[in-house]
C-alpha positions as CSV (number, residue, x, y, z in Angstrom):
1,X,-9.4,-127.7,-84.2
2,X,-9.4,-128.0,-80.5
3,X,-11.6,-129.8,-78.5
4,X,-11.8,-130.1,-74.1
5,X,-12.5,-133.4,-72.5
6,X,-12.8,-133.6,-68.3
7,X,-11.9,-137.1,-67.3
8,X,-12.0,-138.8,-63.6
9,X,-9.0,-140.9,-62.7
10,X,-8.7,-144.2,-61.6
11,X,-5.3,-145.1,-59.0
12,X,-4.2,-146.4,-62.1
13,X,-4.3,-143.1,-64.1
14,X,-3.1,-141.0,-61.5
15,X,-0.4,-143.1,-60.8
16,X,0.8,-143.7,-64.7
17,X,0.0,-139.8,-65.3
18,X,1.8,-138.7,-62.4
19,X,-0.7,-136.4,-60.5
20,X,-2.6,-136.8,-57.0
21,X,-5.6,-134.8,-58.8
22,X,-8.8,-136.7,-59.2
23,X,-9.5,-135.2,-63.1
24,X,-7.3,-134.4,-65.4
25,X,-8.3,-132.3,-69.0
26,X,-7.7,-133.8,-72.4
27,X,-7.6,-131.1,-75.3
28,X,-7.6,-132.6,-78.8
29,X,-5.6,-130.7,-81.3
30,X,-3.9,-130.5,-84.1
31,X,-1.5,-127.4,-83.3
32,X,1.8,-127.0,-81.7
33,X,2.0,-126.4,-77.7
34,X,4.1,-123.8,-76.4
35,X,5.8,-125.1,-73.3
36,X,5.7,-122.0,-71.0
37,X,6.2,-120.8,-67.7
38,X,8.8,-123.4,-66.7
39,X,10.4,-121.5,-63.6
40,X,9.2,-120.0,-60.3
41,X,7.0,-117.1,-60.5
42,X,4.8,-115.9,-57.5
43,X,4.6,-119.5,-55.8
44,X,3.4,-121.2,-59.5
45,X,5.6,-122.6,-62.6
46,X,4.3,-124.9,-65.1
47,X,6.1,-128.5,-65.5
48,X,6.4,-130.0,-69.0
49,X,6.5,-133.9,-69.9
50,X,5.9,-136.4,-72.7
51,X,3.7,-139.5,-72.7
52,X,3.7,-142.4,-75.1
53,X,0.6,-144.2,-75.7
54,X,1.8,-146.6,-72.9
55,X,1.8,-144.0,-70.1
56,X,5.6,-143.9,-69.8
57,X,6.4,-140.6,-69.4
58,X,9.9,-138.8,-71.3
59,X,11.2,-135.7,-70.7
60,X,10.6,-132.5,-72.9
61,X,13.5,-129.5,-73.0
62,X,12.2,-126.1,-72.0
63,X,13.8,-123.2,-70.0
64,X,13.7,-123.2,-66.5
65,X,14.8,-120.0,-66.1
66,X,13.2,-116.8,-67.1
67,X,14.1,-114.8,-69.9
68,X,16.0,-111.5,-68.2
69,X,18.4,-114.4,-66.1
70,X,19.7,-116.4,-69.5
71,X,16.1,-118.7,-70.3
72,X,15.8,-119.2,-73.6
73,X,12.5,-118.5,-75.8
74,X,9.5,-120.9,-75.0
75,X,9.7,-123.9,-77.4
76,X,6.7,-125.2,-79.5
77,X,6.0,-129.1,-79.5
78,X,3.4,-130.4,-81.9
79,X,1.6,-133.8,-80.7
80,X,1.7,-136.9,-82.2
81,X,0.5,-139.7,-82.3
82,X,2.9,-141.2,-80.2
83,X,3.6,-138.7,-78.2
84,X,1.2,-136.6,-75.9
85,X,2.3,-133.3,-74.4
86,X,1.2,-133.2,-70.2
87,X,1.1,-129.8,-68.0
88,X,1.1,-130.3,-64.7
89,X,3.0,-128.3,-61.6
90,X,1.9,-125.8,-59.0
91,X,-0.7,-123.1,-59.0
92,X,-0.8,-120.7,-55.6
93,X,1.2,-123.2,-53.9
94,X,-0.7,-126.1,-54.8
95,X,-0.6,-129.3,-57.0
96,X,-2.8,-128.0,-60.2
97,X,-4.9,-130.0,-62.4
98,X,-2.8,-131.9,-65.3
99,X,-3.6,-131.0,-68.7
100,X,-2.8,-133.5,-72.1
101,X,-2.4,-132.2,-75.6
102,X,-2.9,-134.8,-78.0
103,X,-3.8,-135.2,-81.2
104,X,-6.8,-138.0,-81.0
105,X,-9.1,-138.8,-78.2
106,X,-8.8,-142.7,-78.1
107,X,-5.1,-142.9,-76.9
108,X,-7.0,-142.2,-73.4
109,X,-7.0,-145.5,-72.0
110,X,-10.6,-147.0,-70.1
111,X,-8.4,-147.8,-67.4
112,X,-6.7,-144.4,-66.6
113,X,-10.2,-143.0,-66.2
114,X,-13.6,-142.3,-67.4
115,X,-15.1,-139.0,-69.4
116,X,-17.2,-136.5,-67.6
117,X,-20.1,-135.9,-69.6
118,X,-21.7,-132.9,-68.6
């Protein structure tokens, strides 16, 4: 199962979620995340975090270096319900767009932000 959801952020959410983007994605799923691309590559690398139904955020492990300079294999992390995996870091140069895994929709707070229905 894996659903997308687009939502709009509120100061609140970005601020609790940790991104300056106005949307973030919420994908609803029941399978294990690989946490990849955690290291430079061409001006992008991925960056890898946990967040409890709260918004506090906790730190995942996951290599930082590639695999031909000692990083180790890309770990998989299964969602909970306590615990919701976020992607966020740099695309081109640039902030990129924060993805959540999580296992149910309504740990999305109304005050973080409000679905896009399109």
């Amino acid at each position: 199962m894996r659903e997308h959801h687009t939502f709009k952020l509120t100061s609140t959410g970005k601020r609790l979620l940790q991104t300056r983007k106005t949307t973030a994605c919420v994908i609803v799923t029941d399978a294990p995340v690989r946490l990849y691309g955690g290291y430079w590559d061409g001006g992008s690398r991925n960056v890898w975090w946990g967040v409890d139904r709260n918004g506090k955020p906790s730190q995942l492990s996951y290599p930082t270096a590639p695999p031909q300079f000692g990083g180790g294999a890309d770990p998989d992390v299964m969602p909970t319900d306590d615990l919701i995996i976020a992607q966020g870091g740099t695309f081109c140069g640039k902030d990129r767009q924060v993805w959540f895994y999580a296992t149910r929709l309504d740990w999305f707070k109304p005050e973080w932000g409000t679905e896009v229905v399109k």
